[in-house]
C-alpha positions as CSV (number, residue, x, y, z in Angstrom):
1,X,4.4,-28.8,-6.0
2,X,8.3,-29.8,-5.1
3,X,8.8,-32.7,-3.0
4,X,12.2,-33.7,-1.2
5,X,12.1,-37.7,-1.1
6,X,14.8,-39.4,0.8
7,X,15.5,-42.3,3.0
8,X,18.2,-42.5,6.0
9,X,19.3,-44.2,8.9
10,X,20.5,-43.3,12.3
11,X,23.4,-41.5,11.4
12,X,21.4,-39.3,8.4
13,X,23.3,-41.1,5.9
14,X,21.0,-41.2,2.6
15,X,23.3,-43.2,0.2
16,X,25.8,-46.3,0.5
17,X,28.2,-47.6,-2.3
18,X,26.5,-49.4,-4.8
19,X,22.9,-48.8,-3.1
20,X,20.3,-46.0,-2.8
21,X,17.6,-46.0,-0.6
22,X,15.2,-46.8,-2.3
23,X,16.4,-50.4,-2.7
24,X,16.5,-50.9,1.2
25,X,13.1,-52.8,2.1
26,X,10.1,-51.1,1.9
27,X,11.2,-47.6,0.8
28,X,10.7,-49.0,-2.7
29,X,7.3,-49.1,-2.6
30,X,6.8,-45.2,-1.5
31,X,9.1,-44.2,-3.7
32,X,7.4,-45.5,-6.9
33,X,4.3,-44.4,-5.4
34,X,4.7,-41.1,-4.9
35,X,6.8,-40.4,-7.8
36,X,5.6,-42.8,-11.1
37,X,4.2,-40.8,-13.8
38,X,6.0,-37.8,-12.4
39,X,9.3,-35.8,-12.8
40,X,12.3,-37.0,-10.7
41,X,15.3,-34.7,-10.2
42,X,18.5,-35.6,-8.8
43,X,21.9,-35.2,-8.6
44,X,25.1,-37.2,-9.9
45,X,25.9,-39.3,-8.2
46,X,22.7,-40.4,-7.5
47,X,22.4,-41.1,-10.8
48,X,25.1,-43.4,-11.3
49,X,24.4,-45.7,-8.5
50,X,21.3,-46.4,-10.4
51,X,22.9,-46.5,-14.0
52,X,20.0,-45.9,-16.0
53,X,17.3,-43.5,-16.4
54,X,13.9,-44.3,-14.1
55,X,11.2,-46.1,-15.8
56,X,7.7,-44.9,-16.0
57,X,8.7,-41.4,-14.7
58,X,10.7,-37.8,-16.7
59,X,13.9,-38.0,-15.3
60,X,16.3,-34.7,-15.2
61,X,19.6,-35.1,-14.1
62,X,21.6,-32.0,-12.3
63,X,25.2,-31.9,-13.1
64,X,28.2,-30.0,-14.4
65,X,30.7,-33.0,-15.1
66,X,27.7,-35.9,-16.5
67,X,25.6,-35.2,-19.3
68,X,23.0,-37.7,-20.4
69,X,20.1,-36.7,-23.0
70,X,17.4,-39.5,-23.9
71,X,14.0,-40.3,-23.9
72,X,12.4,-38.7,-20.8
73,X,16.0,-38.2,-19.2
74,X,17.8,-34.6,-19.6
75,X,20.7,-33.3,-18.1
76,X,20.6,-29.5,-16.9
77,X,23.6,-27.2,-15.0
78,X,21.5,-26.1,-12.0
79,X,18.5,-27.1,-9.4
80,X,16.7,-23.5,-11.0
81,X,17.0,-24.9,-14.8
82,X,15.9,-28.1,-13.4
83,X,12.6,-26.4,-12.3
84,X,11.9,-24.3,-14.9
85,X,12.5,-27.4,-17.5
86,X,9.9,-29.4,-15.4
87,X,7.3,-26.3,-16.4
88,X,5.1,-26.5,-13.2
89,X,4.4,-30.5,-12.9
90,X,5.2,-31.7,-9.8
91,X,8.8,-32.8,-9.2
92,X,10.1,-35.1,-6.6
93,X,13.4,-34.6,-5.6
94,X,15.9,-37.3,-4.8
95,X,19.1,-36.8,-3.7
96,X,22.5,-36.2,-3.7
97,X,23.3,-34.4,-0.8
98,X,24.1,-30.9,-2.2
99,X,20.8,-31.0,-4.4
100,X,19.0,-31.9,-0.7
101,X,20.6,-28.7,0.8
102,X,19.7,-26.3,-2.7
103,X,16.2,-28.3,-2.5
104,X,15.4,-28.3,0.7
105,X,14.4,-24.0,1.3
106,X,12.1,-24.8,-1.8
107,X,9.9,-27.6,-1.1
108,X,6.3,-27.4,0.0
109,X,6.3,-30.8,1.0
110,X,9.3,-33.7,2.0
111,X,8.8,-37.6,2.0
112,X,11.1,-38.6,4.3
113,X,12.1,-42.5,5.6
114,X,13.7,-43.4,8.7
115,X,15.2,-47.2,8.6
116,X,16.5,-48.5,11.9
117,X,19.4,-50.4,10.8
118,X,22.8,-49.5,9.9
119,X,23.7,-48.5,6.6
120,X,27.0,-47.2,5.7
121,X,27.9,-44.3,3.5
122,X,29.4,-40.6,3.2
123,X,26.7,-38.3,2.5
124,X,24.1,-36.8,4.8
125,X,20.5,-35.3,4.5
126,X,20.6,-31.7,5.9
127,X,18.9,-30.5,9.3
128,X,15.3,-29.6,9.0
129,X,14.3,-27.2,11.3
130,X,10.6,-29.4,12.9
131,X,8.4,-25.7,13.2
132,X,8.7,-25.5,9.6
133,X,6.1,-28.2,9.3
134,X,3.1,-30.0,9.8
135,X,4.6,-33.6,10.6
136,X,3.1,-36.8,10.2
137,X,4.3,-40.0,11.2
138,X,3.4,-43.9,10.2
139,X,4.9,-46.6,11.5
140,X,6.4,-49.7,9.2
141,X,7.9,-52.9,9.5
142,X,9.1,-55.3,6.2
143,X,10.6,-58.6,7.3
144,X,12.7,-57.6,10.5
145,X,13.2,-54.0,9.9
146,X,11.1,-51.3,11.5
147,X,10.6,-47.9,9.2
148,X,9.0,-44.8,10.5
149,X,7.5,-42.5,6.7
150,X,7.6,-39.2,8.2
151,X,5.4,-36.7,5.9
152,X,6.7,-32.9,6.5
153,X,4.1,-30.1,4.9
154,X,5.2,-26.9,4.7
155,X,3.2,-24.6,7.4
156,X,2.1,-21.9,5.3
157,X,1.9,-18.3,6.5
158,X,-2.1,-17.5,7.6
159,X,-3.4,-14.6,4.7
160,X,-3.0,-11.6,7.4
161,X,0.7,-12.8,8.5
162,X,1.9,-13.2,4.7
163,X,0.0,-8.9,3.8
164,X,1.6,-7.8,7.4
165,X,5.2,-9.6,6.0
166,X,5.0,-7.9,3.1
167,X,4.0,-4.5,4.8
168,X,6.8,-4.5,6.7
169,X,9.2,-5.2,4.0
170,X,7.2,-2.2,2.1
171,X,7.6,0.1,5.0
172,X,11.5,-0.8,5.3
173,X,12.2,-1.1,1.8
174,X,10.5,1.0,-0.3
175,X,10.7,1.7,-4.1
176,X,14.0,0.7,-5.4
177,X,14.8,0.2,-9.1
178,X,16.9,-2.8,-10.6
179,X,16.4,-6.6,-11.9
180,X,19.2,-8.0,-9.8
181,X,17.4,-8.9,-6.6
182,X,14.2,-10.3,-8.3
183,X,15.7,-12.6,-10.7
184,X,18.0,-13.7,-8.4
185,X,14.8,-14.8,-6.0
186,X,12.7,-16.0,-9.4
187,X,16.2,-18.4,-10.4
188,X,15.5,-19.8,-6.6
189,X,11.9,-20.4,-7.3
190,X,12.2,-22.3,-10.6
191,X,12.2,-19.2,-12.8
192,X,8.2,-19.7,-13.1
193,X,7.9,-16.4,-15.5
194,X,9.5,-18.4,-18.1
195,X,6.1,-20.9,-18.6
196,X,3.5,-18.6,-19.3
197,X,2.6,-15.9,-22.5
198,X,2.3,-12.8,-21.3
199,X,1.0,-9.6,-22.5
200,X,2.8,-6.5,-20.9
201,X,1.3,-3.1,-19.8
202,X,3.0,0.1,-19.3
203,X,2.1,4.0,-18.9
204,X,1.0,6.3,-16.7
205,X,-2.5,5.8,-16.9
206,X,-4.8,3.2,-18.0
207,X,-3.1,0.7,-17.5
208,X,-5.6,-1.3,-14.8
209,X,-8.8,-0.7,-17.2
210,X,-7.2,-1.6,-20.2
211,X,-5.6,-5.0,-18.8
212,X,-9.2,-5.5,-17.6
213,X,-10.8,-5.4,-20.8
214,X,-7.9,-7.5,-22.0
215,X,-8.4,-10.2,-19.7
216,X,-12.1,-10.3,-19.9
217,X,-12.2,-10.2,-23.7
218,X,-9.4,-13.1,-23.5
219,X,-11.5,-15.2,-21.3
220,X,-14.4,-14.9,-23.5
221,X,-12.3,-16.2,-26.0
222,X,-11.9,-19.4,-23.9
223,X,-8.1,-18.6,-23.1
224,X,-7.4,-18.8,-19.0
225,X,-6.4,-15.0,-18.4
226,X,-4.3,-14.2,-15.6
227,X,-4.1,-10.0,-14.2
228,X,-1.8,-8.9,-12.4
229,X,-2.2,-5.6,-11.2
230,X,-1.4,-2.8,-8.5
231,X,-1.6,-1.5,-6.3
232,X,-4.9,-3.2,-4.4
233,X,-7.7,-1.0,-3.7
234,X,-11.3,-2.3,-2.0
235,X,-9.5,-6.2,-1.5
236,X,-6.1,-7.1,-1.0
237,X,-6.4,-10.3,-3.2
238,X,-7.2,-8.2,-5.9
239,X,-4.1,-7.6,-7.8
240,X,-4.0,-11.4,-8.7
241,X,-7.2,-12.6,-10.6
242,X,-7.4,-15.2,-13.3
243,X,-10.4,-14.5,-15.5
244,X,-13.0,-12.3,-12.7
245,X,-11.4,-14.4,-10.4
246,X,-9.2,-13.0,-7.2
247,X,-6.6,-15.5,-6.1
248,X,-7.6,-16.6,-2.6
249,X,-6.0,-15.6,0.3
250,X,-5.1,-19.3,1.4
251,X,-3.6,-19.8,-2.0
252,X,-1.5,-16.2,-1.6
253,X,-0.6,-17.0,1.7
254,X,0.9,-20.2,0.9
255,X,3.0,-19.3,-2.4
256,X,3.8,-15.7,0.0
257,X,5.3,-18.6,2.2
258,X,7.5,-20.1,-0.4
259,X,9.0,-16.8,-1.4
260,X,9.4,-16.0,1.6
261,X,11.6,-18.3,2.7
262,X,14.1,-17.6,-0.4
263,X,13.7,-14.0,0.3
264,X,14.9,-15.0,3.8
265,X,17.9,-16.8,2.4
266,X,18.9,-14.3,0.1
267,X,19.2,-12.1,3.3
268,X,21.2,-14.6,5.3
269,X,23.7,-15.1,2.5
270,X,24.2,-11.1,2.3
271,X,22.3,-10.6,-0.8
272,X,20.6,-7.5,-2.1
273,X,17.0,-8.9,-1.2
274,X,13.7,-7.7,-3.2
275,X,11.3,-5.4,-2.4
276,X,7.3,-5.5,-1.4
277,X,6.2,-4.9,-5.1
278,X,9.0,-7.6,-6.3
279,X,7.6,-10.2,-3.9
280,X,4.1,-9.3,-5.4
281,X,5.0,-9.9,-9.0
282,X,7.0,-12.9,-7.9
283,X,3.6,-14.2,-6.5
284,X,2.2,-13.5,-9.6
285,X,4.4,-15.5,-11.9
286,X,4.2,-18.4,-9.4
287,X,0.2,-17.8,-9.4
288,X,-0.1,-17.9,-13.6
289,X,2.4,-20.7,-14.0
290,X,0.6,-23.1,-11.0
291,X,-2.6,-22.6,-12.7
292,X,-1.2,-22.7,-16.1
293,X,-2.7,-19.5,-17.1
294,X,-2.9,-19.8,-21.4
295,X,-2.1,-15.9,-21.4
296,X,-1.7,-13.3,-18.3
297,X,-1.9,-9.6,-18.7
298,X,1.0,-8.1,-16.9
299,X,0.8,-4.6,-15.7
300,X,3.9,-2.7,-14.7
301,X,3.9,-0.8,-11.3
302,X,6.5,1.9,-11.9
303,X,8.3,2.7,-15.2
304,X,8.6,0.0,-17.6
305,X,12.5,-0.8,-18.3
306,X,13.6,-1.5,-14.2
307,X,10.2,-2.6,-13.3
308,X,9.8,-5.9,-11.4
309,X,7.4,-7.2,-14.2
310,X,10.3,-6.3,-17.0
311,X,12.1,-9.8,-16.2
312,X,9.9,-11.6,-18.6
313,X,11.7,-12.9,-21.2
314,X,9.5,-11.8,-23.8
315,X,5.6,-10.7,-24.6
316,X,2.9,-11.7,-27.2
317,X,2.4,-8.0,-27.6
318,X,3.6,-5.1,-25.6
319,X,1.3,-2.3,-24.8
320,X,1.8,1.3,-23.8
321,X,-1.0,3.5,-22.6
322,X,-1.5,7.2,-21.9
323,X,2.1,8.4,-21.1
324,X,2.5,11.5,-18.8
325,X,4.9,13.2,-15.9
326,X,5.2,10.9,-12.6
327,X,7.5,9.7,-10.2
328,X,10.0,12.4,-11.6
329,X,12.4,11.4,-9.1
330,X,12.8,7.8,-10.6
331,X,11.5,8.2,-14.3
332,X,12.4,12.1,-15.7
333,X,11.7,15.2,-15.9
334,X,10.3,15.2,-19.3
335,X,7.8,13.3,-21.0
336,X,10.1,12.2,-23.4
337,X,12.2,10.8,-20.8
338,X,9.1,8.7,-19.1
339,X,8.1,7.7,-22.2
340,X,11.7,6.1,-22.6
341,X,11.7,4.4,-19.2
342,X,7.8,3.0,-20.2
343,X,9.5,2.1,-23.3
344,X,11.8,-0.8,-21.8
345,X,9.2,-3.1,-22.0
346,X,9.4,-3.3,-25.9
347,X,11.4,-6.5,-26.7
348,X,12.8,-7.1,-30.1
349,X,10.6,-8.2,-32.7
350,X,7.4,-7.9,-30.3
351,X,4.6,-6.1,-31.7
352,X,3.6,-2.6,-29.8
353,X,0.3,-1.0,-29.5
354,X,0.4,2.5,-28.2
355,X,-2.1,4.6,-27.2
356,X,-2.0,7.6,-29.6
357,X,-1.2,11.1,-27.9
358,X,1.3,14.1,-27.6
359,X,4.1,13.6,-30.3
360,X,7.0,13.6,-28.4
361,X,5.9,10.7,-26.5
362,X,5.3,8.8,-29.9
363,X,8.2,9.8,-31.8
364,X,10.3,8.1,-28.4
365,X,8.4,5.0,-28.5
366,X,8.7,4.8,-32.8
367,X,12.2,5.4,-32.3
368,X,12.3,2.6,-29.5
369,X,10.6,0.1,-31.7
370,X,12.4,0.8,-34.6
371,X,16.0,-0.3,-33.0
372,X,14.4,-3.2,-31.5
373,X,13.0,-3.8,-34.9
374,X,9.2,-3.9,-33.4
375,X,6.1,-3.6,-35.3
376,X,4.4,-0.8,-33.7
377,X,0.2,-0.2,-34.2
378,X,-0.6,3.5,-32.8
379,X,-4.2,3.5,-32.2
380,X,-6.4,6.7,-33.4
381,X,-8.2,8.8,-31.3
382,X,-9.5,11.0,-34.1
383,X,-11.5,7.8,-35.6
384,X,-13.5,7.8,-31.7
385,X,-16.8,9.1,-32.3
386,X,-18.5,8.7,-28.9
387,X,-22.1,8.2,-28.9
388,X,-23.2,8.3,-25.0
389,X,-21.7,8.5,-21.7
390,X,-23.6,8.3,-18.8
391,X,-23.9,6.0,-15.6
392,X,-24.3,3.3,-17.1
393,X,-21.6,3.1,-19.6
394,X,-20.0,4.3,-22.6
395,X,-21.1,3.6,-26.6
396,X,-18.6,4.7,-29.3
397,X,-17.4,3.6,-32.8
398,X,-13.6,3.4,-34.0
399,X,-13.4,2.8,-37.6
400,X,-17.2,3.0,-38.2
401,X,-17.8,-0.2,-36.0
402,X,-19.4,0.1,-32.8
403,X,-19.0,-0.9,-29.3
404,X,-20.5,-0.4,-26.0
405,X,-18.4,-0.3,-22.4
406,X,-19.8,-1.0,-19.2
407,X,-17.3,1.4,-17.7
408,X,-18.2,4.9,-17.3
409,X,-16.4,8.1,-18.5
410,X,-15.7,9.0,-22.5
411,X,-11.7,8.6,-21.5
412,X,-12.3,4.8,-21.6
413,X,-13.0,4.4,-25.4
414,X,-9.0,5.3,-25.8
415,X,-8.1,2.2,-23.4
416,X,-11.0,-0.2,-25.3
417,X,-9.1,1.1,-29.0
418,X,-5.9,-0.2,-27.5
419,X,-8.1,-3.7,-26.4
420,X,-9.6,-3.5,-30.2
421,X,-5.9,-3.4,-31.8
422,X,-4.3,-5.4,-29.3
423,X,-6.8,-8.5,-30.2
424,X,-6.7,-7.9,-33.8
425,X,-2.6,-8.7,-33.8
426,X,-3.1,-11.5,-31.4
427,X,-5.5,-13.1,-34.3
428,X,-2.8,-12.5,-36.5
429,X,-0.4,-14.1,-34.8
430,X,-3.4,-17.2,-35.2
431,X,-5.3,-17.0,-31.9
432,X,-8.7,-17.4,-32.0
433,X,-10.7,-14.6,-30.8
434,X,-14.7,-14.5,-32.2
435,X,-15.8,-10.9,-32.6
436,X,-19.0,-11.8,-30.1
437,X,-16.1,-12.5,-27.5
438,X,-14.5,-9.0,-28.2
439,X,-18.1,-7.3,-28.3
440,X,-19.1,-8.9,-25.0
441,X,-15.9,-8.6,-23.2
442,X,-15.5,-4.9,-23.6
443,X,-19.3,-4.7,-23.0
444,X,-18.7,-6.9,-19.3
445,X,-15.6,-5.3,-17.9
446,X,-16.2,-4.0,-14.6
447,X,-13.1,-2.4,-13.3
448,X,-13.6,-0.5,-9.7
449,X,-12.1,2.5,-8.3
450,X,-11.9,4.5,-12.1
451,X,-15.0,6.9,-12.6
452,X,-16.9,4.3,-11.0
453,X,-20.5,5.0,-9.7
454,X,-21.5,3.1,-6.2
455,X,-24.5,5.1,-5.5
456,X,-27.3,7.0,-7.1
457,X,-28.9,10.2,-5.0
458,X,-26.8,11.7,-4.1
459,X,-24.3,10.0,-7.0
460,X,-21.3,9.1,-5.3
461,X,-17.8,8.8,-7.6
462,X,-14.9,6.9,-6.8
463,X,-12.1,7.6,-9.0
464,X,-8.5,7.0,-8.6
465,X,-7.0,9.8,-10.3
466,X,-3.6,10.9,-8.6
467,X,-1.4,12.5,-11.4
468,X,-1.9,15.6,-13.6
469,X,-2.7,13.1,-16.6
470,X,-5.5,10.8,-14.8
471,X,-6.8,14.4,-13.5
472,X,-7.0,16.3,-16.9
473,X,-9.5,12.5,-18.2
474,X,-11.6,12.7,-15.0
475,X,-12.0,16.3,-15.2
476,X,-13.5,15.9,-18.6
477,X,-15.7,13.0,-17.9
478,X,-17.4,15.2,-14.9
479,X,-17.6,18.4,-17.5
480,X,-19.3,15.5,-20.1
481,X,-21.6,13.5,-17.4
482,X,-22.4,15.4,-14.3
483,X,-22.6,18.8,-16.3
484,X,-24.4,21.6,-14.2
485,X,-24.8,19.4,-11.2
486,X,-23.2,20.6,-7.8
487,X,-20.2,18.5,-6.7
488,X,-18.9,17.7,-3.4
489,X,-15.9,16.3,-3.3
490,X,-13.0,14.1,-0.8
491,X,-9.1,14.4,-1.9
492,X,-6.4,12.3,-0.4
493,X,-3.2,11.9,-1.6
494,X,0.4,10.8,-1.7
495,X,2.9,12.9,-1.0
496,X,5.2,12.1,-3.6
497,X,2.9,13.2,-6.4
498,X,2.2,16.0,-8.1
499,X,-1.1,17.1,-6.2
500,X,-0.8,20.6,-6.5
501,X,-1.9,20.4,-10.6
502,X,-4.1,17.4,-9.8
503,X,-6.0,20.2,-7.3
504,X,-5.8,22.7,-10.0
505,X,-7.2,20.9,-12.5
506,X,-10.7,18.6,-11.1
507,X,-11.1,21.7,-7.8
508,X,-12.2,25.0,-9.6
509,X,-15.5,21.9,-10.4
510,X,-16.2,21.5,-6.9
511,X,-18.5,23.8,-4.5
512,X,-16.8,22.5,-1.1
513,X,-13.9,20.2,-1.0
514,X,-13.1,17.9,2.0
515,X,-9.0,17.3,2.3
516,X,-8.6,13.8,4.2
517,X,-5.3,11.8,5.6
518,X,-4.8,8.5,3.2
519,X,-3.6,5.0,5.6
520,X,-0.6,4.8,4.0
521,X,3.1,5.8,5.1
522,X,3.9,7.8,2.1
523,X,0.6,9.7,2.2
524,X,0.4,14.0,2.4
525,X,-1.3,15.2,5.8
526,X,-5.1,16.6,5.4
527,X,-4.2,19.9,6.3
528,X,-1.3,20.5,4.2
529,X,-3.2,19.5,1.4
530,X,-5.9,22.1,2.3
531,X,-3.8,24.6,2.0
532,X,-3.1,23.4,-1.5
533,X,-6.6,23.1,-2.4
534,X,-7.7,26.4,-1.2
535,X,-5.9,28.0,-4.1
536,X,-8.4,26.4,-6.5
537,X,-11.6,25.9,-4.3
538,X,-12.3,28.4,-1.7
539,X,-14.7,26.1,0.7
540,X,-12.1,23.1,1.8
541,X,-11.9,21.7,4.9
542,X,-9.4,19.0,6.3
543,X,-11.4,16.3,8.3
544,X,-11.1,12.2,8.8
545,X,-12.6,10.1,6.2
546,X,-15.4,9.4,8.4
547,X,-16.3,13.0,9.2
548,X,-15.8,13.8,5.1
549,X,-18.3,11.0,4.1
550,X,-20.6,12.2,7.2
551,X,-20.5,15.9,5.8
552,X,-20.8,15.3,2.2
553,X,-23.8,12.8,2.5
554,X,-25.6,15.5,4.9
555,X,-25.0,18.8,2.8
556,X,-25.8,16.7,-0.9
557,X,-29.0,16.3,-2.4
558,X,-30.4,13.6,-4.1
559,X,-29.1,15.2,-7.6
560,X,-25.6,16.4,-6.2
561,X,-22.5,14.4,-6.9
562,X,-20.2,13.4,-4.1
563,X,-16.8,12.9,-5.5
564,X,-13.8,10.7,-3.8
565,X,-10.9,11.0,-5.6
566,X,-7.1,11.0,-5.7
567,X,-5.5,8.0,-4.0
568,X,-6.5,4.6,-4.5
569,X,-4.9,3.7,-1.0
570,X,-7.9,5.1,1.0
571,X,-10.9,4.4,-1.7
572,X,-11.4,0.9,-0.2
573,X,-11.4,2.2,3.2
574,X,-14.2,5.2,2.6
575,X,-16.2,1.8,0.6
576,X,-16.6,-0.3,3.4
577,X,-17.9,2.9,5.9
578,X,-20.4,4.3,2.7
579,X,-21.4,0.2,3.4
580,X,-21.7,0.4,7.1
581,X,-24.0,3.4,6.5
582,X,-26.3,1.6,4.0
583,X,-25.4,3.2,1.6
């Protein structure tokens, strides 16, 4: 929490020579109230028309010219390095005048005095705009003079204003690459990715389960696990979760609120202001450090080396999943090339885990680690021996050790390896992590949306496989699960990606495909993508989603499969009808 405290008289003026306002009568007692045993920032001057450090209190002192450094006082350049030093407690901020105007965009909450009598003095609190707030007033007097304690919250955004704010900015903005407009809004908010360890996902595919399993293993462990993830598929809280946990939407809302504002500021001062998914991982970072996450599992969007989540300063371990083509237009052409952008995560001396695969994608990322001079652990695909896949799960061994997985599809041993060799560097590194912890997490990771079963007769599939990669894993868990049963299935896509060898690859399984429109402004029309499909599947039709589900569930017997695949934008969606209908 950042507070503004302050005292003024009629004319605004907060200071006088030789006096602060807390010494005037009765704004001594709120002061050391609301700010003993707390951390007190402030400027100067302020500072030396007190003389000393504040007793009973951490006391950081913002200057360029005055530098003092004792017991619980520290002197730092900026208000940002002020907030980041204070590493999440709540900090009450108290004066001067330029600190009040930095401060001011930033606080959720200001203490504020009036005293009616005059004061004299040169400085001046800055103009608070009333809507801003929820105000509350109490009425004072001590000896002869009257005081009005004026409490100012911040009025947070409601949940659906803060997703439709960010909707629009995703609709104007779009995807844009660089660091420059997100650590310029992260330095205004305190710089809150700096208090928190983070582990840090990138590749193409993957990357959701895996973090899954990491942060459930984690929290076994006893460790508060944050997740960040994207994009959100059946609840739009879900990207943010600490443990099994989604942030709520009161909590989003108001920390969407406080970026807000500084997003708002940046675009008043002519700044190049961040986009949706930078305001998302900015939330995040706020989220983890507020709740003082021990560890949070960081998953890139897009890319690895310009990806919002790349501003951390460093990572516990870096990881790097199943590398293939996408977004060509931002990442490459080749694999190699993706595999280099994905690669920008690694930070010197950081151990890697990668996900072993095609060769030219680990000869990039060895030759990444070995300039940055990071260990790097390629898992072993050819030490998976899986046992069963079904419905209900997946049992393998790696190494000759054995494991189950509640999620489905023989793909997701490869993510659980990475988990396995992932956990055994953290306990390395001397965390504590029980093997009953890593057993049961793996075993308890529910992860929705990736081969995931939500009915049984007919079996209905959601899976969001939208790239060549993701396709070539789901079509070989349907050849290995739902062998010789007929498949129905619903396609949606993107148009940006590469559906055409998605449709090649998981159509030719299908007896009658049904092409739908995703809700999303980037997403490819039904009937283009029929005409796609038809190559590969001669029965395809391009309907709504609610005419797809409505066909599929009338044509499919109990023992048919009814597949929904392609983008996770419209999986939620087709959920909540299959829930309407009971089913």
């Amino acid at each position: 929490m950042i507070a503004v405290i302050a005292a003024y008289a009629h004319d605004r003026v907060i200071g006088r020579a030789g006096k602060i306002p807390w010494d005037i009568p009765g704004e001594q007692s709120r002061f050391r109230e609301l700010t003993t045993g707390n951390v007190v920032i402030m400027g100067r001057r302020t500072y030396e028309e007190i003389g000393r450090p504040l007793p009973n209190r951490d006391t950081i002192l913002v200057s360029m010219t005055l530098s003092v450094e004792q017991e619980h006082c520290t002197t730092v350049p900026t208000l940002a390095k002020a907030l980041e030093l204070a590493g999440g407690r709540d900090v009450y901020i108290a004066g001067g005048e330029q600190l009040y105007r930095e401060a001011l965009p930033l606080a959720d909450i200001l203490y504020l005095t009036t005293v009616e009598a005059d004061v004299e003095g040169d400085r001046f609190f800055p103009e608070v705009d009333d809507g801003q707030y929820d105000i509350v007033q109490e009425e004072r007097i001590d000896g002869d003079i009257p005081y009005a304690y004026w409490t100012y919250r911040r009025r947070p955004m409601t949940p659906t204003q803060a997703q439709e704010y960010v909707r629009e900015i995703a609709v104007a903005r779009g995807i844009v690459l660089g660091l420059g407009p997100i650590r310029a809004l992260l330095a205004r908010l305190g710089n809150p990715q700096n208090r928190t360890k983070f582990l840090h996902i990138a590749g193409t595919n993957g990357k959701g389960s895996t973090g899954a399993m990491l942060c459930r293993v984690l929290t076994k462990a006893g460790y508060r696990t944050g997740q960040f993830s994207s994009p959100a598929v059946f609840d739009p809280m879900d990207p943010w979760r600490i443990g099994t946990q989604t942030i709520s939407p009161e909590q989003y809302a108001r920390l969407m609120t406080r970026i807000r504002v500084q997003r708002d500021a940046m675009q008043r001062e002519g700044q190049p202001v961040p986009t949706a998914f930078e305001l998302e991982t900015a939330l995040a970072f706020l989220y983890f450090a507020e709740e003082r996450c021990d560890f949070a599992v960081l998953e890139c969007g897009m890319g690895g080396l310009e990806d919002a989540t790349n501003v951390i300063p460093t990572a516990e371990v870096c990881l790097l999943t199943s590398i293939g083509l996408e977004h060509t237009k931002f990442l490459g052409d080749t694999c190699a090339e993706i595999a280099r952008a994905k690669g920008g995560i690694i930070k010197p001396g950081v151990p890697v885990v990668l996900q072993g695969q095609d060769d030219e994608v680990c000869r990039t990322i060895a030759a990444i680690c070995e300039k940055t001079e990071s260990p790097l652990v390629c898992t072993q695909p050819d030490k998976i021996e899986i046992k069963t896949c079904d419905v209900s799960g997946t049992e393998f061994s790696y190494k000759g050790t054995t494991y189950h997985l509640s999620l489905p599809g023989s793909y997701q041993a490869l993510n659980a390896v990475q988990v396995i060799e992932t956990i055994q560097i953290l306990r390395q590194r001397g965390y504590v992590i029980p093997e009953p912890a890593l057993r049961d997490g793996l075993a308890q990771t529910a992860w929705p949306g990736r081969f995931e079963t939500i009915w049984r007769k007919p079996r209905i599939i959601l899976d969001g496989a939208h790239n060549p990669d993701a396709a070539k894993r789901l079509r070989q868990a349907l050849e290995s699960d739902c062998s010789g049963r007929r498949i129905r299935m619903i396609m949606g896509v993107l148009a940006d990606k590469n559906f055409d060898e998605v449709a090649s690859l998981v159509a030719p399984l299908a007896e009658k495909i049904y092409t739908v429109t995703p809700d999303n402004p980037r997403a490819l029309d039904a009937e283009a993508l029929a005409e796609t499909v038809r190559r590969y599947c001669p029965k395809v039709r391009a309907v709504t989603l609610e005419q797809a589900i409505r066909c599929t569930l009338q044509e499919a017997a109990a023992d048919d499969v009814v597949l929904a695949f392609g983008s996770l934008s419209y999986l939620g969606r087709l959920r909540e009808l299959l829930q309407n209908m009971g089913k």
